[in-house]
N, C-alpha and C positions, 0 to 999 in steps of 0.2 A: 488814862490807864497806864499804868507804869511798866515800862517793858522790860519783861525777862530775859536775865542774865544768859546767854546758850550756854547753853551744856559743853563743857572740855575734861577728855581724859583724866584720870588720877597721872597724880605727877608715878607711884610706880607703876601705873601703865605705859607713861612715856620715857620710864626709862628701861624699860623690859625692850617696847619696840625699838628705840634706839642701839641696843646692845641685838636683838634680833637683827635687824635689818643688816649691822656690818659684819655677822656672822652671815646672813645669806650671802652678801657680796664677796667675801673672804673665800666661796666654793668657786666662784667663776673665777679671782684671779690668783690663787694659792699656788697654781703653778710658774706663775712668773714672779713670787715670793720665794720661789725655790729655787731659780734662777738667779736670781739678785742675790743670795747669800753664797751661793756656790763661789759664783765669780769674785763676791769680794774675799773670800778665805783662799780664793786658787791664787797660787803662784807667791807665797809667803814667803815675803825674806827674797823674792830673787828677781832679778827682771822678768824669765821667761813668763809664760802665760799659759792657763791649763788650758782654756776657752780662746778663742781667736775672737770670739762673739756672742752673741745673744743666744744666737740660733744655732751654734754650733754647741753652746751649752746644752742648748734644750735637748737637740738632735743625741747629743750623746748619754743624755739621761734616759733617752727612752729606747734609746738601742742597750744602752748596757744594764736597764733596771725594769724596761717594760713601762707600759701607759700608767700603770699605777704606781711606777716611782717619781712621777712628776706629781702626785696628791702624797708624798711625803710628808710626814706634820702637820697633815691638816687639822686632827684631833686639837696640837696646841694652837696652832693659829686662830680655831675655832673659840678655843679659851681665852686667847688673848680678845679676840672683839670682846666674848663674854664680858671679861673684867676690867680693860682699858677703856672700851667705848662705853660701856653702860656709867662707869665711876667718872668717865669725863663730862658725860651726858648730865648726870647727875650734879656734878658739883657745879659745871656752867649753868642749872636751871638757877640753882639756891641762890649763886650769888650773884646773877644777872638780876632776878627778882627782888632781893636787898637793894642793889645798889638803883633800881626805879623807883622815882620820886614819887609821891605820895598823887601828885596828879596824872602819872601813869606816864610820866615822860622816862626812856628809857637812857642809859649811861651814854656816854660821849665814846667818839673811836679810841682815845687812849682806854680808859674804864674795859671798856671790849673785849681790848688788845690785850688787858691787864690778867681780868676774866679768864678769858681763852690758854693764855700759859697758864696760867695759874691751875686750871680745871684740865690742861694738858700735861704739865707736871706730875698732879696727881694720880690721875690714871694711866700713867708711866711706872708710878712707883707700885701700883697695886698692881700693874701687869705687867713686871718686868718678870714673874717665877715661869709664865707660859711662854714670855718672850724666850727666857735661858732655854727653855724646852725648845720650843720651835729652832733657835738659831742650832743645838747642836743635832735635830730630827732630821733637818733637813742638809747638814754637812754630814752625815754618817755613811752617804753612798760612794761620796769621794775618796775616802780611805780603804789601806788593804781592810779583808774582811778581819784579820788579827788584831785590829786595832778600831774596828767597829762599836758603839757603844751597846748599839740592837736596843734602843727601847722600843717598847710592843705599842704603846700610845703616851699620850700625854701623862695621864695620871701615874702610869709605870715611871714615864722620865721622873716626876718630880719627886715621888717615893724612893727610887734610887739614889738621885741626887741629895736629899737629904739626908737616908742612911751612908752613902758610901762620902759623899765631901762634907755633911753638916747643912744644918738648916738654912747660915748663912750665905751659902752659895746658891741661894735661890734669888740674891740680890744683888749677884756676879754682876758688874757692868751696869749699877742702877742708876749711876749720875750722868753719863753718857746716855744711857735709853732718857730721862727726863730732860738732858738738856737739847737732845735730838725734839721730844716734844713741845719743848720751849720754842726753841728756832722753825718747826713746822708750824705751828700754829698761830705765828706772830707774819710768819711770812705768806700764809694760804690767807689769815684777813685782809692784809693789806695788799697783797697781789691780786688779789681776787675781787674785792671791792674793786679798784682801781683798773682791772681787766674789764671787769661788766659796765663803768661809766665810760669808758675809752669805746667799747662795744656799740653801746647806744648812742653816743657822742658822732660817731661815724656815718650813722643815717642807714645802716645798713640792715639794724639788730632791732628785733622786739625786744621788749621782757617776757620772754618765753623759754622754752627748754632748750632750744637750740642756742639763745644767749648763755644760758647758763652754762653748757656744756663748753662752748667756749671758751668762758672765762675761765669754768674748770681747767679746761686742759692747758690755758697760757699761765696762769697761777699754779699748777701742778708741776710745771718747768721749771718755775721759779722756785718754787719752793726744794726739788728734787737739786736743783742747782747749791741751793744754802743748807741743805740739811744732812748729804753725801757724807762729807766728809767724817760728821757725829757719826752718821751711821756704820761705817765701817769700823770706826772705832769700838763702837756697843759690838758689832758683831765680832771682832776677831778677841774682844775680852770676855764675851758669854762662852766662846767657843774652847778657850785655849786652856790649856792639860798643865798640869805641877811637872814640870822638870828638877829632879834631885828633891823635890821637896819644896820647891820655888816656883813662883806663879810662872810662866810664862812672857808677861807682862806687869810692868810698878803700876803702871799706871796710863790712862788716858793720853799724855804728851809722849810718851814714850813709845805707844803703837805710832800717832801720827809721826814722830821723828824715825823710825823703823822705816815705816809705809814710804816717805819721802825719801829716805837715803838710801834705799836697797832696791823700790821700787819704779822710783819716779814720783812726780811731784801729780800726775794727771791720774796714777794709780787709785786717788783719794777717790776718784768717779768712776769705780769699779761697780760692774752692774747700772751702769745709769739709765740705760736705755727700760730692761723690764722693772724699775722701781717704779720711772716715769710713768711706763707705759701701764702699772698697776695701779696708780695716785689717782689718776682721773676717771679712769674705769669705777674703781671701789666707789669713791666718791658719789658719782653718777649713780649705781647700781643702790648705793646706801640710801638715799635720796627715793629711789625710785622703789624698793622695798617700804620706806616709812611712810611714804602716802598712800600706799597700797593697803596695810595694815590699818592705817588712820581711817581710810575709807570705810574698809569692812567694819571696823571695831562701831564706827559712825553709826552704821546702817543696820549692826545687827544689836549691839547695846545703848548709846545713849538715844536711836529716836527711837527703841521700842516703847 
């Protein structure tokens, strides 16, 4: 008797949960997203520093704006999972699936590696308009209140921003946000692969959660380590206001040469600690939301 194929999700079921799950995880670490932006816009152009620290950021967020100014933005942060995660999710299934061979062998680590930018790119570019939201949602408590931008939530931000700079400033900073995606996702495969065989290799690790979580968090290092420096860039060019009529910034070399000559060369890893400390958590939490979902979806529609 010939055995039946099991039953698996519709591929838009697995991309709805995919984009769900990193909007649940986005609620648990959105305040150390607000953190990490602060500190890379504090102290522009100067040596001094607005924040001494992590925690001296945080502290001063919630003294001078209350518990609910650290969930700053979350409307768009919400949005960005929506439409990064779901359209990354998405394009990794397609063309992981193309590129498996007819006897179900799947691509080689380049092929992957290739994939993974590629499908990180993408959903870079489609969620760079919530990213522009988010980066200046959550810079808008550090300024006098006269020069406050005050959007009410995400949809307010991108509605403004198109009526008052034009539609194309909703793709302020798009090459930096995609090549920031480039570099993470080239560097969380190969770190992370190579974290988890190093892991097991040691005699110390199962292939269990706990493996995983560790290799999450040594690959989440690395990755934070190599993707910094993009990232400051994306954020201080989503961020920055027309003087005279003139951007702020030409261009991407021009922050980084800025950033190094006024700041210091280690300024590039402004925020490192809560991006870090967001990368493995999300991860973990994203993880642990889509098996949750898979499970119930399991149990309550395909064995009914």
């Amino acid at each position: 008797m010939a055995q039946t194929k099991p039953k698996t999700s519709p591929k838009a079921i697995k991309f709805l949960f995919g984009g769900l799950a990193g909007m649940g995880a986005t609620v648990f670490v959105q305040p150390l997203d607000l953190v990490k932006n602060r500190m890379q816009l504090s102290g522009q152009g100067t040596t001094a520093r607005e924040y001494k620290t992590s925690f001296h950021a945080l502290f001063s967020i919630l003294r001078n704006e209350g518990v609910g100014g650290i969930y700053t933005g979350l409307s768009a942060g919400l949005l960005r999972q929506a439409t990064y995660t779901t359209t990354r999710l998405g394009i990794y299934t397609i063309l992981f699936e193309k590129m498996t061979s007819a006897d179900g062998r799947p691509p080689n680590f380049l092929l992957k590696a290739l994939i993974g930018m590629t499908a990180g790119a993408t959903g870079a570019f489609v969620g760079t308009p919530a990213e522009v939201a988010l980066i200046r949602m959550t810079a808008d408590g550090r300024l006098p209140p006269d020069q406050r931008r005050g959007y009410r939530n995400v949809f307010n931000a991108l509605a403004r921003i198109t009526k008052e700079e034009g539609v194309v400033t909703l793709w302020r900073g798009c090459i930096p946000t995609m090549a920031r995606a480039v570099v993470v996702n080239a560097a969380q495969l190969a770190s992370y692969s190579q974290s988890k065989q190093a892991l097991l290799d040691s005699g110390y690790f199962n292939d269990d959660i706990l493996c995983h979580f560790c290799a999450s968090m040594i690959s989440g290092l690395v990755t934070t380590a190599a993707s910094m420096p993009v990232d400051i860039v994306k954020t201080r060019i989503q961020n920055m206001r027309m003087i005279d009529g003139k951007p702020e910034y030409k261009n991407g070399l021009e922050v980084l040469m800025r950033v190094v000559g006024k700041e210091g060369f280690f300024s590039l890893w402004k925020g490192f600690t809560p991006y870090y400390a967001r990368l493995g958590p999300h991860t973990v939490l994203t993880f642990i939301f889509l098996e949750q979902m898979n499970r119930l979806y399991k149990s309550y529609v395909l064995d009914r």
